[in-house]
C-alpha positions in Angstrom: 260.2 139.7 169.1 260.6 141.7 166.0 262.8 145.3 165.8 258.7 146.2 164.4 257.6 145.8 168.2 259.9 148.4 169.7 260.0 151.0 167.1 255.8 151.0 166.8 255.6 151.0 170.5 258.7 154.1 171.3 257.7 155.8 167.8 253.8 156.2 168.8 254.3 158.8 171.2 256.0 161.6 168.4 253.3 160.7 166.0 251.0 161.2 168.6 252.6 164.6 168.5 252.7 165.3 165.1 248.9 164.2 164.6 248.5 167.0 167.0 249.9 169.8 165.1 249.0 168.9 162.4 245.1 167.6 163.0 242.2 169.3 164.7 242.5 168.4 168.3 240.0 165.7 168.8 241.1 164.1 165.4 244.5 164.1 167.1 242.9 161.9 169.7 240.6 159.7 167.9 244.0 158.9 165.4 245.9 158.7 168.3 243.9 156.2 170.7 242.0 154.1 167.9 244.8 153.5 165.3 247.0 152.3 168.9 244.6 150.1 170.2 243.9 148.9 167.0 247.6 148.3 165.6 250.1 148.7 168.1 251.9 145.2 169.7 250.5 143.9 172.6 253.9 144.3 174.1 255.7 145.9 176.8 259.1 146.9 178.8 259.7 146.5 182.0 262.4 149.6 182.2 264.2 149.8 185.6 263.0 152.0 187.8 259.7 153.1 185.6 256.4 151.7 185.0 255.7 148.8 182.7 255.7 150.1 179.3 253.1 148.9 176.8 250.3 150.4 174.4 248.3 151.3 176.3 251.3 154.0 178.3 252.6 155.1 175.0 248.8 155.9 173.7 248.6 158.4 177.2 251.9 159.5 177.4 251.4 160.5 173.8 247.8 161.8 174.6 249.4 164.1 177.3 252.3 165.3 175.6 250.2 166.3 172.4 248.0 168.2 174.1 250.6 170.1 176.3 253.2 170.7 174.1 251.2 171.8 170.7 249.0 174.1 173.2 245.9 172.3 172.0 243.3 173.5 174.5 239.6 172.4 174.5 236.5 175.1 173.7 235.3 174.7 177.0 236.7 174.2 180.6 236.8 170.7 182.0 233.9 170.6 184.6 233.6 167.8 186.9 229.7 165.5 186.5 228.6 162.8 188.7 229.6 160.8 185.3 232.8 161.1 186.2 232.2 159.2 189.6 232.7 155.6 188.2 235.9 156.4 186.4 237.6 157.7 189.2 236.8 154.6 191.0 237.8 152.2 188.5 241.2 154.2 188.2 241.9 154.9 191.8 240.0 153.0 194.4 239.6 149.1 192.7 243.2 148.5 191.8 244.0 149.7 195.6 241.3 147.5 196.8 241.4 144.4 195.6 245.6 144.6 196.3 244.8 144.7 199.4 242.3 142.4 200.3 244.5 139.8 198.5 247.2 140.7 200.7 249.5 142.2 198.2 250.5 145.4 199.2 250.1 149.4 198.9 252.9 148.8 196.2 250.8 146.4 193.9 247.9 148.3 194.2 249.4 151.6 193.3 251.5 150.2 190.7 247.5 148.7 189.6 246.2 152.3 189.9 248.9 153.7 187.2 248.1 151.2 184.8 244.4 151.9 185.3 245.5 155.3 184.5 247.1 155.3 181.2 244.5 152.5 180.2 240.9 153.8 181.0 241.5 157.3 182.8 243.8 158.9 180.6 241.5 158.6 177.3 238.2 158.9 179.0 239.4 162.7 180.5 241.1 163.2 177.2 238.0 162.0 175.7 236.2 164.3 178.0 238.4 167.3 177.1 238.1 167.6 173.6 235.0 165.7 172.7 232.5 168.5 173.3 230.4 169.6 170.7 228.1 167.0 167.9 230.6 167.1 165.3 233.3 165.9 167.3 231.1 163.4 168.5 229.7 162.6 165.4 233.5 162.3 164.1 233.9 160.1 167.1 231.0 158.0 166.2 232.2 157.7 162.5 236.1 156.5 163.6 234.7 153.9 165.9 233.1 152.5 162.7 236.1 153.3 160.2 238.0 151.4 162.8 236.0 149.0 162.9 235.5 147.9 159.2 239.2 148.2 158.8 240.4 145.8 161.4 237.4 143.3 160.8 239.0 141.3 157.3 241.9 141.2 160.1 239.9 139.4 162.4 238.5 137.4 159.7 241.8 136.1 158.4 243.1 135.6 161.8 239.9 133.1 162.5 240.2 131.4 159.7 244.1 130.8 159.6 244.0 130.2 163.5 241.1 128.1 163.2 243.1 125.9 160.0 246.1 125.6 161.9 244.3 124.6 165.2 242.5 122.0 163.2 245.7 120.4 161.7 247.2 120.5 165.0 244.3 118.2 166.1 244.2 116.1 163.3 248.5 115.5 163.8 247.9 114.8 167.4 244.9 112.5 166.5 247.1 110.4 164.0 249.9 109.9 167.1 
């Protein structure tokens, strides 16, 4: 693994801070969660005693700390919809579950339910928070597609490379 990898991964949580103090809050977030599941390592620590760090924790923990520390606060208080049903069970109730009916423990599933968490609950409530009115949707809409046309020539090349060296793979195994 490259020195990259762990100075991407423990460095995205202060720029996740700075893009808060220095960005309009929901552009904080839309910088924050779609430039790190776009270009951060899919990497993580296992640190002793702590959750398994990867992306995905350093996306939330940045997320959280953003938005407490700067003082960021949304236009509107968070109010709870029937919407919000489904989230909570993905994050709280299926991690739990399916631990235990494979017979792995309260442990496993709560350790399940944190990575839930910081993967799908953490954005979506952040998400929630500061994504309130059209043009913050509309800026939403417009960095999904940024995003998008950005990482697809990465794609691309990664098919195509992939794809060549799969292909002389074969044709070297073919030869034996």
């Amino acid at each position: 693994m490259s020195l990259f990898v762990p100075i991407m991964l423990f460095a995205w949580i202060p720029l996740t801070v700075l893009f808060f103090l220095i960005l309009k809050p929901h552009r904080a977030v839309l910088w924050s969660v779609i430039g790190g599941w776009l270009f951060l390592p899919m990497a993580y620590y296992n640190l002793p005693g702590l959750p398994e760090y990867s992306k995905f924790t350093a996306i939330s923990i940045g997320l959280l700390l953003g938005s407490f520390l700067t003082g960021q606060k949304q236009s509107t208080p968070f109010k709870w919809k029937i919407y919000d049903v489904p989230i909570v069970i993905w994050c709280f109730f299926c991690p739990i579950a399916t631990s235990l009916s494979n017979q792995l423990g309260l442990h496993e599933g709560f350790s399940g339910t944190f990575g839930h968490i910081m993967t799908y609950g953490v954005p979506y409530f952040v998400g929630r928070i500061y994504f309130t009115n059209t043009r913050a949707l509309k800026d939403l809409c417009l960095g999904i597609i940024i995003g998008g046309i950005i990482y697809f020539p990465l794609c691309l090349y990664g098919c195509i490379v992939d794809g060549t060296i799969y292909y002389n793979y074969l044709l070297v195994l073919a030869k034996q």
